[in-house]
C-alpha positions as CSV (number, residue, x, y, z in Angstrom):
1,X,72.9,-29.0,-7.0
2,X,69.2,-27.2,-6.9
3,X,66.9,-27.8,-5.0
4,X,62.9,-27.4,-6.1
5,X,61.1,-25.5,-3.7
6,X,57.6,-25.3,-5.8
7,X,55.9,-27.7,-3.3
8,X,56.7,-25.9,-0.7
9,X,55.4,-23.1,-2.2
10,X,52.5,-24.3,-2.8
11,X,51.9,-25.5,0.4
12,X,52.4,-22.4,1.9
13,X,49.9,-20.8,-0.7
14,X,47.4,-23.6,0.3
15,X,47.4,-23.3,4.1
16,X,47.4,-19.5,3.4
17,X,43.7,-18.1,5.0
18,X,41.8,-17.0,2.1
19,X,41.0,-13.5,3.0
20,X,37.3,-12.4,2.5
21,X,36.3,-10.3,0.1
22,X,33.1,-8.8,2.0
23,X,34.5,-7.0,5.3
24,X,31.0,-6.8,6.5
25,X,30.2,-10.3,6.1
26,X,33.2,-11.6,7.4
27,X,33.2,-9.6,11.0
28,X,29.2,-10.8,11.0
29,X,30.6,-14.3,11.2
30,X,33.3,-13.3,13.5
31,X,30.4,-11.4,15.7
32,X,27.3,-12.9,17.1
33,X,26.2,-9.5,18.0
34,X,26.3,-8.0,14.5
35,X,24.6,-11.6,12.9
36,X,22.5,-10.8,14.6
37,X,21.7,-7.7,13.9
38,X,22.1,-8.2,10.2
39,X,19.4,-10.7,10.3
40,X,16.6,-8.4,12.2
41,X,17.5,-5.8,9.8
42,X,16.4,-8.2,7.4
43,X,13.3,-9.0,9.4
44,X,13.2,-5.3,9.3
45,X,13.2,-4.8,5.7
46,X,10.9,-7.8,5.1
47,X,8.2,-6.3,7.1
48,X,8.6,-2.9,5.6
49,X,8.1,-4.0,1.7
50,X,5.0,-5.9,3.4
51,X,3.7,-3.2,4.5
52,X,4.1,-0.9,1.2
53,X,2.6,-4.3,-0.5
54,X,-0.8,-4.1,1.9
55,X,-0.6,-0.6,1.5
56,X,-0.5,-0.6,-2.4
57,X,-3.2,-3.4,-2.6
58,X,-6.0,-1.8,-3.7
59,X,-3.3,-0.2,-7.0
60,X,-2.1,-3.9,-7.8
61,X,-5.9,-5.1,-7.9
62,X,-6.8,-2.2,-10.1
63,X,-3.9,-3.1,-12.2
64,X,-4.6,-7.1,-12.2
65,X,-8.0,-6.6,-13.6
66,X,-6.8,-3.9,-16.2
67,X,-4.4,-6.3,-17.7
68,X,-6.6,-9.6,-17.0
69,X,-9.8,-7.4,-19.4
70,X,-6.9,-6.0,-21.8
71,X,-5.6,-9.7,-22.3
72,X,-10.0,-10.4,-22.9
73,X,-10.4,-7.6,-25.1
74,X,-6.9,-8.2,-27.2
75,X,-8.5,-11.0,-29.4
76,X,-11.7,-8.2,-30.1
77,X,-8.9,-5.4,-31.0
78,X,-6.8,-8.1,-33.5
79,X,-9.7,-8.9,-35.3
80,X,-10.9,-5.2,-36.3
81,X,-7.0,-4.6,-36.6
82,X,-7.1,-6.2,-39.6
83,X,-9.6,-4.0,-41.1
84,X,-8.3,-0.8,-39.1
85,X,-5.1,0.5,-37.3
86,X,-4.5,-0.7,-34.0
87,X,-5.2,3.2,-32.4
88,X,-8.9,3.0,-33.9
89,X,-9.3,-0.7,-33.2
90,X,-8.5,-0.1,-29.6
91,X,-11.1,3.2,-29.3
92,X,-13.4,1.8,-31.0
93,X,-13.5,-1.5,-28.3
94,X,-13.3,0.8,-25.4
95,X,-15.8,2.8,-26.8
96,X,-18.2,-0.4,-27.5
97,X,-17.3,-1.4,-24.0
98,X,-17.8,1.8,-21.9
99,X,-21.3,2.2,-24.0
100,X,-22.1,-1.2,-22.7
101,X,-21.6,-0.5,-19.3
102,X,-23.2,2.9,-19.3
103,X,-26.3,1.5,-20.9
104,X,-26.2,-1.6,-18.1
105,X,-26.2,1.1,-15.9
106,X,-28.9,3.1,-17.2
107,X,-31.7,0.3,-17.6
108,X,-30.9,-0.8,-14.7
109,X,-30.5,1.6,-11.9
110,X,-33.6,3.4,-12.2
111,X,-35.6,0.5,-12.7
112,X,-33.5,-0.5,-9.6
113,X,-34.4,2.3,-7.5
114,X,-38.4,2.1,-8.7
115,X,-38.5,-1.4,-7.6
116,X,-36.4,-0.9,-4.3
117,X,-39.1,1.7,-3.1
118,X,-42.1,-0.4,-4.4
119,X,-40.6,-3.1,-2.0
120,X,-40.2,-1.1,1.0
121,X,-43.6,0.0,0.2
122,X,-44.8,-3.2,0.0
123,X,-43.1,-4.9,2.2
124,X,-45.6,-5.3,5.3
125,X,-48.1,-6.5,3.2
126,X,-45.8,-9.0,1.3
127,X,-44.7,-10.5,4.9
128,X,-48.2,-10.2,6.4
129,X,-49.8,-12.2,3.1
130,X,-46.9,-14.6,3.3
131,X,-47.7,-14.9,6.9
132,X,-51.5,-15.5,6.3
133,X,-51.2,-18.3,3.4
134,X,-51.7,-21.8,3.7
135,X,-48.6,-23.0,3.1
136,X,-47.1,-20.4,6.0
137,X,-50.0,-22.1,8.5
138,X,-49.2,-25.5,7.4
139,X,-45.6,-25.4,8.1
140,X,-46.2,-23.1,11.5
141,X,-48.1,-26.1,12.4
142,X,-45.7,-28.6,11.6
143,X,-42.6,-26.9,13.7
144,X,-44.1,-24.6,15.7
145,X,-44.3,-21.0,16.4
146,X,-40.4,-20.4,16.0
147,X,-41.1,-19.5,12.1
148,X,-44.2,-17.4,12.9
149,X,-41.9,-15.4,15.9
150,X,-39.5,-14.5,13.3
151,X,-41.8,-13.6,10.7
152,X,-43.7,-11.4,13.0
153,X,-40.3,-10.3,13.9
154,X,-39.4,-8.8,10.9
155,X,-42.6,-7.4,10.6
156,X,-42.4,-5.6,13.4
157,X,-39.3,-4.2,12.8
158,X,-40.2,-2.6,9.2
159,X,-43.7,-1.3,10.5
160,X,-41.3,0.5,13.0
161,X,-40.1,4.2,11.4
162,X,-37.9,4.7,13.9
163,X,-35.9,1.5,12.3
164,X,-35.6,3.5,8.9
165,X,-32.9,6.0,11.0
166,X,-30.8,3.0,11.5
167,X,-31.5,1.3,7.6
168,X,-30.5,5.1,6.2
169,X,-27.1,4.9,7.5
170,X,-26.3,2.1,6.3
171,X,-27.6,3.3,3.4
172,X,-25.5,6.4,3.3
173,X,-22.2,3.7,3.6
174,X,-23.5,1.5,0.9
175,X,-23.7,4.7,-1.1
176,X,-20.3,5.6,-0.2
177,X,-18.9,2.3,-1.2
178,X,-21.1,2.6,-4.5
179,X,-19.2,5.5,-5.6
180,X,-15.6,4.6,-4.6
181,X,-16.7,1.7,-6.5
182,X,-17.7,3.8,-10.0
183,X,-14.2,5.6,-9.3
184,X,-12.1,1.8,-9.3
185,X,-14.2,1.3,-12.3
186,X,-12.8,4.4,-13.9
187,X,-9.6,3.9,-13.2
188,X,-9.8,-0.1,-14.2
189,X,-11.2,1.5,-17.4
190,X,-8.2,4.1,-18.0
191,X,-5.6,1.5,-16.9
192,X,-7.2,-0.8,-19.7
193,X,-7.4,1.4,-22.3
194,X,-3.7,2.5,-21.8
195,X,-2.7,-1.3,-21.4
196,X,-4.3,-2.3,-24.8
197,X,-2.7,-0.1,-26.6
198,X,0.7,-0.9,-25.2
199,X,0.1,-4.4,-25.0
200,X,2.5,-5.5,-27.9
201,X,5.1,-3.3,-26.7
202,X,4.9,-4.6,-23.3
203,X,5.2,-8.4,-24.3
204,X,8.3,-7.1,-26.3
205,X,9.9,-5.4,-23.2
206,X,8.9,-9.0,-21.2
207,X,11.3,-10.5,-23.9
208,X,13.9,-8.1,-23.6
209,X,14.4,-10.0,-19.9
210,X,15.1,-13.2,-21.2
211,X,18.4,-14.5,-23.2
212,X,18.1,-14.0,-27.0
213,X,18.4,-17.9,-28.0
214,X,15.0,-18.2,-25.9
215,X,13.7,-15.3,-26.7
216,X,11.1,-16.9,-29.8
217,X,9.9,-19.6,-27.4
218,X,9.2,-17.2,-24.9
219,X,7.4,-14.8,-27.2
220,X,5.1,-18.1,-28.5
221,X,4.9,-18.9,-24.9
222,X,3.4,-15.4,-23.6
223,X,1.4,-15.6,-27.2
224,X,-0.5,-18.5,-26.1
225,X,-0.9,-17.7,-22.2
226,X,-2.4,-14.1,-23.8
227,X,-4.1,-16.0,-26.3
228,X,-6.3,-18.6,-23.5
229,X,-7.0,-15.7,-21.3
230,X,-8.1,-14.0,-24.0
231,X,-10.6,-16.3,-25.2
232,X,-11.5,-17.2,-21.5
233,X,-12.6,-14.0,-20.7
234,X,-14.7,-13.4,-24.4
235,X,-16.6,-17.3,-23.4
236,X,-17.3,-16.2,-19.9
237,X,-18.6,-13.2,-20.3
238,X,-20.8,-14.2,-23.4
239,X,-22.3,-16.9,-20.9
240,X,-22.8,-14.4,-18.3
241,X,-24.7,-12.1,-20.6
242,X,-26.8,-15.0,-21.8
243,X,-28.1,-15.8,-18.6
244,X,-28.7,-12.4,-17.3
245,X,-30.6,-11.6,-20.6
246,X,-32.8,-14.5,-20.3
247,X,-33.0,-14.2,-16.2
248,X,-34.3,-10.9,-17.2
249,X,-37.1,-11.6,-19.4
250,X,-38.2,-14.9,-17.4
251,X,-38.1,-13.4,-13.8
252,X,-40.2,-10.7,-15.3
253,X,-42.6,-12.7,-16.5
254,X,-43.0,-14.9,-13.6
255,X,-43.1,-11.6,-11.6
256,X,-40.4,-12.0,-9.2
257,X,-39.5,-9.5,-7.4
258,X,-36.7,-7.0,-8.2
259,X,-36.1,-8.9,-11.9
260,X,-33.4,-6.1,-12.7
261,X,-31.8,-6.7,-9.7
262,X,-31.9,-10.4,-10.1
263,X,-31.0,-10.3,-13.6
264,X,-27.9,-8.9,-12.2
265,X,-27.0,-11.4,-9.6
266,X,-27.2,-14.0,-12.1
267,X,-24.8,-11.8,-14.8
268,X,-22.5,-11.9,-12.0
269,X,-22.8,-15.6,-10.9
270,X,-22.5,-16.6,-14.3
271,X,-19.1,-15.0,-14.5
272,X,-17.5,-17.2,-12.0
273,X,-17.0,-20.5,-12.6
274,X,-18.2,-23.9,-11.1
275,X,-20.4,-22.6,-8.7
276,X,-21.5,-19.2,-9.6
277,X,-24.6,-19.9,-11.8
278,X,-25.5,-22.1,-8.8
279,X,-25.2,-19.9,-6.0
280,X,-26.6,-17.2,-8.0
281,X,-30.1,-19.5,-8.7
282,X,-30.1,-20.0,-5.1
283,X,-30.5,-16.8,-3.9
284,X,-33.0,-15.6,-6.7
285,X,-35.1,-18.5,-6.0
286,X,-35.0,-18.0,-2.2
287,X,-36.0,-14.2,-3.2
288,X,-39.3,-15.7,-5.0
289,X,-40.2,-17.3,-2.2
290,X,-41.6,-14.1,-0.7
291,X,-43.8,-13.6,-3.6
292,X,-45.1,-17.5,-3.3
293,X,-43.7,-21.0,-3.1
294,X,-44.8,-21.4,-6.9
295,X,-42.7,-18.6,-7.6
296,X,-39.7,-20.3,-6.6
297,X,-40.4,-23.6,-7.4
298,X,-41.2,-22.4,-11.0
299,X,-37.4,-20.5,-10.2
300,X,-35.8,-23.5,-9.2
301,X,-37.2,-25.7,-12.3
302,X,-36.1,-22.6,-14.6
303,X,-32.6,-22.7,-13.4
304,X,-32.3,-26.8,-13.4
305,X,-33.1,-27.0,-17.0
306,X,-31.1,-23.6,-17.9
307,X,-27.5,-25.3,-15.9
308,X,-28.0,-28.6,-17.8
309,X,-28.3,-26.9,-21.1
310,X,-25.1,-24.1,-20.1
311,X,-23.5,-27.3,-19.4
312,X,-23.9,-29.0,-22.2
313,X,-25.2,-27.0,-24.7
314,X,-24.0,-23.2,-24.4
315,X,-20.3,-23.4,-22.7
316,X,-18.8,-26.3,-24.9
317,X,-19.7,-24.2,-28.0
318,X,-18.8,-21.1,-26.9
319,X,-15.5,-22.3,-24.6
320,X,-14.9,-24.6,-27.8
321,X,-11.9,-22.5,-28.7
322,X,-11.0,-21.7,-24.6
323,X,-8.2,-24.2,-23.2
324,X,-9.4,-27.0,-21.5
325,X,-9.0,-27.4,-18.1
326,X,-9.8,-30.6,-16.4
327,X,-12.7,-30.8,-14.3
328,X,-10.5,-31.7,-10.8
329,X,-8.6,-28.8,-12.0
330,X,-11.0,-26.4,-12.0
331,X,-12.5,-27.0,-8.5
332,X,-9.2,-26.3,-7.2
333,X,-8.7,-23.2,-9.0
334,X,-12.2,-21.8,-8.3
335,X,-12.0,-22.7,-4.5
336,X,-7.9,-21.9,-4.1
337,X,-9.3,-18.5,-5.5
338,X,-12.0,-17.9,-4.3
339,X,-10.4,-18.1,-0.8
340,X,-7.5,-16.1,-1.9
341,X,-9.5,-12.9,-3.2
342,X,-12.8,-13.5,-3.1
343,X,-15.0,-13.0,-6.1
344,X,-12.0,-11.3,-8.2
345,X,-10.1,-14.2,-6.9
346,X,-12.8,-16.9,-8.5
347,X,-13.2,-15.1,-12.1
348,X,-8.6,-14.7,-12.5
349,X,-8.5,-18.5,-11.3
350,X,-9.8,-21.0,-14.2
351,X,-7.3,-18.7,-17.1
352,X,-4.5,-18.2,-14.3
353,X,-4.9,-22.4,-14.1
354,X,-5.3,-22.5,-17.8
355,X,-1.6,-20.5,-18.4
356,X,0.2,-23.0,-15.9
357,X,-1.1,-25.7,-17.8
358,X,0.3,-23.9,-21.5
359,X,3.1,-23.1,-19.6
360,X,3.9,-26.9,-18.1
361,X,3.0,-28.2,-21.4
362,X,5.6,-26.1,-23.6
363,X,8.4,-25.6,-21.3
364,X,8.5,-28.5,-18.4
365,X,7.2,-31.4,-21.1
366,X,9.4,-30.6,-24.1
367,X,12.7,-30.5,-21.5
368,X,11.6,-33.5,-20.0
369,X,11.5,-35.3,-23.1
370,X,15.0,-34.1,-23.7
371,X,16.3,-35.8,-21.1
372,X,17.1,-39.4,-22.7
373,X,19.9,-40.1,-20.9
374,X,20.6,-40.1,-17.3
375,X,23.1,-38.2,-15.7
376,X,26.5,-39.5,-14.3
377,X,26.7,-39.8,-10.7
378,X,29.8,-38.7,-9.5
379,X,31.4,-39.9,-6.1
């Protein structure tokens, strides 16, 4: 007679402990102490990669923008590709690019500088024949002598030399911050050059990372995302340059003061979205106002009509080919930005937007639409 002793086998092997595999983990759990102290090491590393993160944020921003103007430039350097190789087509867009900048920088700084000194020159006398028109008197009258105090204020304080000791050095730290500025443009400059002409090799290392029966989808995927910021950044700046050409040529000829100056304020506004172009006619127009209140009501009419034909005459030709972002959209990109990283943060926002919306509409639609049948629920 035999007897089967397999169930009691196997319930010795079940109520067997299962032995950990991870010694370490398993005397944390047994020991409060050494949780503990597992957990603030964590804590500890945490904080340290946080650190070398702050530490390196000045590297990751110069290496954001590289890729964000390779990604613009990339459409430029495929179309002259197909007339050149890629080496020449990518020297001769950095070339075109570092001449534009170098001859921005030469019209402007001097003429800069000259108008700068012709306004410290001139400044009493602006402020004292702003103080003595009739519009000044008229609204002195109207609220009192608050205005005039302040007026006479700053009069008093740039008829005072002894004020230019103070003015110099913050002159001397605007300088400094000038020229560590020309050396992150450099190196925003080298890092693109070096990025466009790797770009096609990076996107194939990017693929390398994903499993090979996605790989295709992934490359069209990064195509398109490269593709929108691409033709983002070409439609923004071209807007940009439009209105700080014609800024240029009308401020002139209204005589504002500084035009080359406020040409530039309005490149720059232009280049951020939303509200750029109108924060930038703000200031310019506020600016005219110390010439005369014509000035800057002929400034304020300029830049009405100019933001109703951007609107609807310039940016939907240009940002024809641009994916569209919906208007909702783009106030929360431009503000999420803008409060994330300030200025930079505002011009990477509206294509960053425009990649999660490629992104959601190849990936998350497509394997929603899969899904036709509902999963079983199992109890």
């Amino acid at each position: 007679m035999t007897t089967n002793t397999a169930p009691a086998v196997d319930l010795v092997q079940q109520t067997k402990p299962v032995q950990p595999s991870n010694g370490v983990a398993a005397y944390a759990r047994t020991n409060p102490f050494m949780f503990g102290l597992l957990g603030a090491l964590g804590v500890l590393v945490a904080l340290v990669i946080g650190g070398i993160v702050d530490q390196l944020a000045t590297v990751l921003v110069y290496i954001g923008v590289a890729i964000f103007l390779a990604l613009g430039l990339d459409p430029i350097v495929t179309f002259i590709e197909k007339k050149l190789p890629r080496a020449a087509a990518v020297a001769i867009v950095v070339a075109a690019v570092v001449a534009a900048f170098a001859g921005i920088i030469l019209a402007i700084i001097p003429l800069l500088v000259e108008q700068i000194s012709n306004l410290i020159k001139d400044g009493p006398d602006m402020v004292q024949d702003f103080m003595n028109s009739a519009w000044f008197k008229d609204v002195s009258g109207q609220f009192g002598s608050t205005i005039e105090d302040a007026v006479q204020g700053v009069l008093s304080f740039v008829q005072d030399p002894g004020n230019f000791a103070d003015i110099g050095g913050g002159v001397f730290a605007v300088g400094a911050g000038i020229a560590g500025g020309f050396t992150g443009i450099t190196i925003v400059l080298i890092l693109t050059l070096y990025f466009m002409a790797s770009l096609r090799s990076m996107k194939r290392t990017a693929a390398r990372f994903v499993p090979a029966y996605q790989r295709d989808t992934f490359r069209e995927l990064l195509d398109d995302v490269s593709g929108a910021v691409g033709r983002y950044v070409i439609g923004q700046a071209s807007l940009a340059l439009i209105n700080g050409v014609l800024s240029l040529i009308f401020l002139s000829i209204i005589g504002a003061p500084v035009p080359g100056l406020l040409a530039l304020i309005a490149f720059i506004g232009s280049m951020i979205p939303l509200v750029g172009t109108l924060s930038a006619s703000i200031i310019i127009s506020l600016i005219c106002l110390f010439v005369s209140p014509v000035t800057a009501l002929i400034s304020i009419g300029y830049y009405l009509v100019y933001m109703q034909i951007e609107a609807y005459v310039l940016s939907p030709r240009i940002m024809s080919k641009a994916v569209a972002v919906p208007g909702a959209l783009v106030v929360i990109a431009a503000v999420a930005g803008g409060a994330l990283g300030g200025i930079l943060g505002a011009l990477v926002a509206i294509p960053v937007a425009a990649s999660i919306i490629i992104i959601v509409q190849k990936v998350t639609f497509p394997a929603q639409d899969r899904k036709l049948v509902a999963p079983e629920v199992t109890l």
